[in-house]
C-alpha positions in Angstrom: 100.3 123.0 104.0 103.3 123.7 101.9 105.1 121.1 103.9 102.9 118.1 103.7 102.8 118.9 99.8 106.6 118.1 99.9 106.6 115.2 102.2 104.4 113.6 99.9 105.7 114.6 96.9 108.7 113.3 98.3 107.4 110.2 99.0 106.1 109.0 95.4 109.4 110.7 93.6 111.5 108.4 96.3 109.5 105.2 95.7 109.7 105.6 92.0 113.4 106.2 92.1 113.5 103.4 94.2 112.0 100.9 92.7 113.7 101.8 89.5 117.0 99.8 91.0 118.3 97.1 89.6 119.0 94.4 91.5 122.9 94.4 91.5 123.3 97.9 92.8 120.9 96.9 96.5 124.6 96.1 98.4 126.0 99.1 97.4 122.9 101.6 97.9 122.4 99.3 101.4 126.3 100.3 102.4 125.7 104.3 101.8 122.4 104.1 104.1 124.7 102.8 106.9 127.1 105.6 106.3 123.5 107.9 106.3 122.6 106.2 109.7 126.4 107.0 111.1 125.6 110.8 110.9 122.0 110.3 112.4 123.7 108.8 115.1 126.7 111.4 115.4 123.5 114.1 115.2 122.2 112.3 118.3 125.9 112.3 120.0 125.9 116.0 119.9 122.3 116.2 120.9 123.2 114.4 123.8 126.2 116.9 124.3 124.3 120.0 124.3 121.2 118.8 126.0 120.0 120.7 128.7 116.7 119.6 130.1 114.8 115.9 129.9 113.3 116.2 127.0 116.6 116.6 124.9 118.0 113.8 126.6 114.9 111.0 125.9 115.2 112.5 122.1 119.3 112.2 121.7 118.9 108.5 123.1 116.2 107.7 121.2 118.4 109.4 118.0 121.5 107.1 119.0 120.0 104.3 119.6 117.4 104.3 116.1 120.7 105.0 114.4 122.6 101.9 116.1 119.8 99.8 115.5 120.0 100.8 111.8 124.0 100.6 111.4 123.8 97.2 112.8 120.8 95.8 111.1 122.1 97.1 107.8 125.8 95.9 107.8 124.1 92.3 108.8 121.9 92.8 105.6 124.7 93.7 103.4 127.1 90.9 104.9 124.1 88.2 103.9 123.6 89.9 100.6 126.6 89.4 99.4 126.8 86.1 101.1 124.5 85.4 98.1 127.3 86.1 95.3 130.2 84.0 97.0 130.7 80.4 96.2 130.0 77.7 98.2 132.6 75.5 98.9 132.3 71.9 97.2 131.4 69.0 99.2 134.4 66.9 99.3 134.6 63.4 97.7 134.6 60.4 99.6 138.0 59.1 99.7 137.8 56.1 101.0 136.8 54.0 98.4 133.8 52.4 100.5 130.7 54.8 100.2 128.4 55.9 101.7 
């Protein structure tokens, strides 16, 4: 019982800190998760190094690949997010003096 009462309390203290972020700091928060995923996945690695029966193998690769999965899909949201703040490049004036 004691550790449900955690997990939950954990849950509404992490959505409320959460959804206290402001807006500019989702990039950099999103760029620490990744790091986060990088240990799940070396956790799985050494899972997968010390496993000795089935079991441990299914639950390494299913470790390794979850934190791939999550490595990948966050660097491609960081990349677009701060594809957001660059500037797009101008269109470039017609230079031939006839229009379009």
């Amino acid at each position: 019982m004691t550790e449900i009462t955690i997990f939950v309390l954990a849950a509404f203290v992490g959505f409320e800190v959460i959804s206290k972020v402001p807006t500019t700091l989702h990039t950099p928060l999103m760029s620490q998760t990744n790091a986060i995923h990088g240990i799940v996945m070396l956790g799985g690695l050494i899972v997968l190094g010390y496993a000795g029966d089935g079991l441990e193998y299914v639950i390494g690769t299913i470790a390794v690949a979850f934190g791939a999965i999550n490595i990948v899909g966050g660097f491609m949201v960081t990349d677009r997010m701060l594809g957001m703040f660059s500037k797009k490049p101008k269109p470039k004036a017609d230079t031939d003096g006839k229009g379009s």
